[in-house]
N, C-alpha and C positions, 0 to 999 in steps of 0.2 A: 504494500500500500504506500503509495507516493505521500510527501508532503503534506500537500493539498488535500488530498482527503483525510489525512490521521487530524490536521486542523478542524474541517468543519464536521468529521465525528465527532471530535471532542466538542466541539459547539454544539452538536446536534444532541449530545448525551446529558448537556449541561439542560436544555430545553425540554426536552424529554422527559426531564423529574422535575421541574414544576406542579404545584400542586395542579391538580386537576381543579377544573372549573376558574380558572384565575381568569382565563380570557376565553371570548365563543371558542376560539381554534384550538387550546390546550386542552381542551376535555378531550375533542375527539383523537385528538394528534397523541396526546401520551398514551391513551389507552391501546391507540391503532401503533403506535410508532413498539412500547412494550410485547404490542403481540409478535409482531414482524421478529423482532432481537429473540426471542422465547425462541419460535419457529425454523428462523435460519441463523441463531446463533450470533453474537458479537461482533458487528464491525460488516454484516453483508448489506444493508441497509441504509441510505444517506440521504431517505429524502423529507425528514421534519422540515429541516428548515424552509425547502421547497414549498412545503405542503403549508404548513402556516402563512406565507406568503401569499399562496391561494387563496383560502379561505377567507382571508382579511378583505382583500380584492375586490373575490367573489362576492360576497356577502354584501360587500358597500353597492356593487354594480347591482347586482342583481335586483337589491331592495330600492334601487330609485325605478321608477317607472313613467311613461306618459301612455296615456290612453286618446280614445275620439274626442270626448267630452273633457278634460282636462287640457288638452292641448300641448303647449308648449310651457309647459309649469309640472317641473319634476314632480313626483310622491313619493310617497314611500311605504311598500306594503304594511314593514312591520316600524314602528317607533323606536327609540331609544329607550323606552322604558318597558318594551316588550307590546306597547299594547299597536292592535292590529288594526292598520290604516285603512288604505287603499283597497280593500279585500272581503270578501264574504267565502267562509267556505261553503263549496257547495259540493252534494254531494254524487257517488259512481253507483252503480247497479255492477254488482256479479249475482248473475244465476238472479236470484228471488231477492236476495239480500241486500239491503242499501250500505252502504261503508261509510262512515264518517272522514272526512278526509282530515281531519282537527291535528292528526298527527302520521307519519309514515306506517307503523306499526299496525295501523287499522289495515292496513291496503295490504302489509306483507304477511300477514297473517294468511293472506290464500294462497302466498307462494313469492316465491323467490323473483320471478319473472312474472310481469305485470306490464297490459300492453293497455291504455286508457284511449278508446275511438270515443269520437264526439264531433260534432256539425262546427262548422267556422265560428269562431264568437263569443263559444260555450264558454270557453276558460280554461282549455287546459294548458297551455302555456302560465298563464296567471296559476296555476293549480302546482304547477314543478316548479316553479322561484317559490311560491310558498314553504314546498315542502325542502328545498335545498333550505331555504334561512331557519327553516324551523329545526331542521338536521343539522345544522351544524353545530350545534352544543351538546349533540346525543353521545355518549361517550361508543354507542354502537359501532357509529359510520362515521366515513369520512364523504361526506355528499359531493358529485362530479357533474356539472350542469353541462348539457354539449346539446350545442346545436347542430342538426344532422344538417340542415342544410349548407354546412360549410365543408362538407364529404362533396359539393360539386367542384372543387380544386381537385380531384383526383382523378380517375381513369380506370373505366368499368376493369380492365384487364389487371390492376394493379390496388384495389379499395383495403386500407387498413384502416378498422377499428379503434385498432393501437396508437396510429399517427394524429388520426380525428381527436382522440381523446387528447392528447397531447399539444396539437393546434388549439383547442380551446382553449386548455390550460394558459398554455404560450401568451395567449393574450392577455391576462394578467402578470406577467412579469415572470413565469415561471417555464423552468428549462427543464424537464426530464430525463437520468439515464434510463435509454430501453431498458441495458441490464436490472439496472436496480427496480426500475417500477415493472419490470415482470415479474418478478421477484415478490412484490407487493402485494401484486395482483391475488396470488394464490394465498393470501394472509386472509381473503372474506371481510376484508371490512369496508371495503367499498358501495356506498349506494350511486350509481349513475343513472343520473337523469336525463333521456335522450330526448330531446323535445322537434317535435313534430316532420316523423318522420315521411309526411305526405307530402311536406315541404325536397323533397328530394328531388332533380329534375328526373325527368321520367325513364332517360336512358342507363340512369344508375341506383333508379329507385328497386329494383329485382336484387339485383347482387347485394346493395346495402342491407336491405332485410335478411339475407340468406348471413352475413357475416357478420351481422349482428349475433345471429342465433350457433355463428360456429365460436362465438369470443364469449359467448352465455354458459356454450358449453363447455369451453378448455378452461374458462375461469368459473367454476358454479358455485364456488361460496359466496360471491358477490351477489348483492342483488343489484335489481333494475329495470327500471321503468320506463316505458316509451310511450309518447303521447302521439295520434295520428287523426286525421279522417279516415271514415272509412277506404279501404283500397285494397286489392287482390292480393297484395302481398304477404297480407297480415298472414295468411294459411303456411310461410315460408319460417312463422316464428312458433314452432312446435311445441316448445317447454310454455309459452306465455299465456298464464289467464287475461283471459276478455274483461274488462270491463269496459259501463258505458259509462260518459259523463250524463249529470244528471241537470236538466234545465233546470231554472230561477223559479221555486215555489214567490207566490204574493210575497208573506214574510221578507225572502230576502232580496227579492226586486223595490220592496221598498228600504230595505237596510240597505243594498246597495246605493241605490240613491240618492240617500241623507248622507255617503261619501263622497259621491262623484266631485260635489261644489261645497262650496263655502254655506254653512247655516241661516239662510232669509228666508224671506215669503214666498220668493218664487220656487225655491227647492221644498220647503212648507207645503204648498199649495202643489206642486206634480208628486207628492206622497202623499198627499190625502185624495186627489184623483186618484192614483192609482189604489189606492185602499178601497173607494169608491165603485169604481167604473171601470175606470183606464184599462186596468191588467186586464180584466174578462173577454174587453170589446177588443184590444189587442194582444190576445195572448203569446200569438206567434210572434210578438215583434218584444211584448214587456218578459217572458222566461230568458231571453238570449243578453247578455252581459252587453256585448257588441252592438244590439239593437236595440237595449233599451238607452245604451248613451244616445242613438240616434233619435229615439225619440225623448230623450230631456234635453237634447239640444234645440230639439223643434219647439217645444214646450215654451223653453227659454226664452224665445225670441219671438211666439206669438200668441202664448200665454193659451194655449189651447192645441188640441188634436185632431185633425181631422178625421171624420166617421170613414170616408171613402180612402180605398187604400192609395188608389191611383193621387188624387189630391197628399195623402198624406206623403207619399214618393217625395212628391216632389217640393214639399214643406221641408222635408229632410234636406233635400238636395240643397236647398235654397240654404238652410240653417250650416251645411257644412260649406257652402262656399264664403258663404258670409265669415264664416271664424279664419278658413286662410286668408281671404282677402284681407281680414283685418288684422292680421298675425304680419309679421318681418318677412316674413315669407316671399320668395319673389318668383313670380312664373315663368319659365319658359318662354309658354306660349301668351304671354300677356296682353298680345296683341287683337288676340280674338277677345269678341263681346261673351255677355254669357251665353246667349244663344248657342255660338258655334261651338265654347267652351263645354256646354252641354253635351252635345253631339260627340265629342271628342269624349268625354269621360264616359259615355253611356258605348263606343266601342270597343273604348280600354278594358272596363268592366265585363 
């Protein structure tokens, strides 16, 4: 062992006996970093310090968020004092069974491999930042947030799971040895969170499923979680129970939206409609997270709903152009009126 390394072991060892619970990262890191040294022995293992780094990182990026209806004005799911922002849990369907998603444990209880389908909008991206910030204090896991869609830099002939995971990482400031983080790997205490694998472009959407499921199974003490729309490929993930996400009961369509905005009358008044009225006459639009911001933005700014849905379309439409045009934001194509603007967005769409 070089130099360099007998250094940041020794730093690594010194971090590693901290008390557990001092910071989010040291619970899970002493407990995961002690098993790894248990398992393959003193001195095979050098990535705390890496790993702490992550978590720090991760945890700050992930917990800011912008949504439709918030705009350009960060949030933050969970607080500084723990308590929960930006966020409603909502909850999955396995089989008969509803799961509370409050905590990971609910969900790994039906197994190790966990694949969560759900329509655009539902939450399940909002659903796996939840669960990575909430995982990171569990002295369980070590939570790994990765978004598949950044496996389109690779090449159907050549797709590693391995490198994905690492590329995410990377982005937080962190360098992993292969050796050592295979090494890791086979420790189980990893929860990865693969977030929305339907996002994959479609020429490498087959293979990514299939190597998913061959890195599920050369590493099975880990768990993990992939969130998707439905898609043919799901059948390629064999070990993985199905759940569904589950839409916005009343309750939390209106707890969501005493968060979307700031506490007034007008946020007042589209939660007592919807307690009312609102949610019944639009149900398909007030259960979906993504579509009731569209309609508290419509709300917003004309203090009412339209009955017809065709009318109500385009109340929407009107309410989210009105927020960029009034945002920093500068178009493109600014040259067109909204008419043509219209036309343009309804082929993009």
């Amino acid at each position: 062992m070089g130099n360099d390394a007998e250094k940041y072991l020794s730093v690594g060892f010194e971090s590693g006996a901290k008390k557990a619970g001092e910071t989010i990262t040291n619970r899970a890191l002493d407990f995961a970093i002690d098993s790894v040294k248990t398992v393959y022995r003193r001195g095979k293992i050098l990535l705390d310090i890496a790993f702490d780094r992550y978590l720090e990182n991760a945890y700050n990026n992930l917990n800011q968020v912008k949504t439709l209806a918030t705009g350009t004005d960060v949030r933050k799911i969970i607080k500084e004092n723990g308590e929960i922002d930006l966020y409603v849990k909502i909850g999955v369907k396995y089989k008969e069974d509803t799961i509370d998603t409050s905590c990971v444990d609910n969900l790994l209880e039906k197994g190790d491999n966990i694949l969560i389908v759900g329509t655009g909008g539902i939450g399940k991206s909002m659903l796996l930042r939840y669960l990575f910030l909430n995982s990171a204090d569990d002295i369980k896991y070590i939570p790994v947030f990765v978004e598949l869609r950044k496996i389109s830099g690779q090449t159907a002939d050549s797709i590693s799971i391995i490198e994905l995971i690492k590329e995410c990482m990377a982005q937080y400031d962190v360098e992993l040895p292969e050796d050592e983080f295979k090494y890791s790997l086979r420790s189980g205490r990893y929860l990865f969170l693969f977030d929305a694998l339907d996002e994959v472009k479609e020429e490498l959407s087959h293979k990514t499923a299939e190597k998913i499921q061959k890195f599920c199974s050369k590493y099975p003490e880990n768990k993990c979680i992939i969130t998707s729309r439905h898609t043919d490929n799901h059948r390629l993930l064999e070990t993985f129970k199905i759940m569904y996400s589950l839409p916005l009961s009343k309750k939390l369509a209106i707890k969501l939206s005493e968060k979307i905005w700031e506490n007034d009358e007008k946020t007042d008044e589209f939660c007592n409609q919807l307690k009312d009225e609102l949610f019944e006459k639009h149900k398909s639009f007030a259960k979906n997270p993504l579509l009731l911001s569209m309609m508290f933005l419509t709300f917003m700014r004309n203090l009412d709903i339209p009955n017809h849905l065709a009318d109500f379309y385009s109340e929407a439409y009107e309410a989210i152009y009105s927020r960029h045009v009034n945002s920093n934001r500068v178009f493109k194509c600014e040259n067109l009126d909204k008419g043509q603007f219209r036309i343009l967005f309804a082929r993009v769409c």
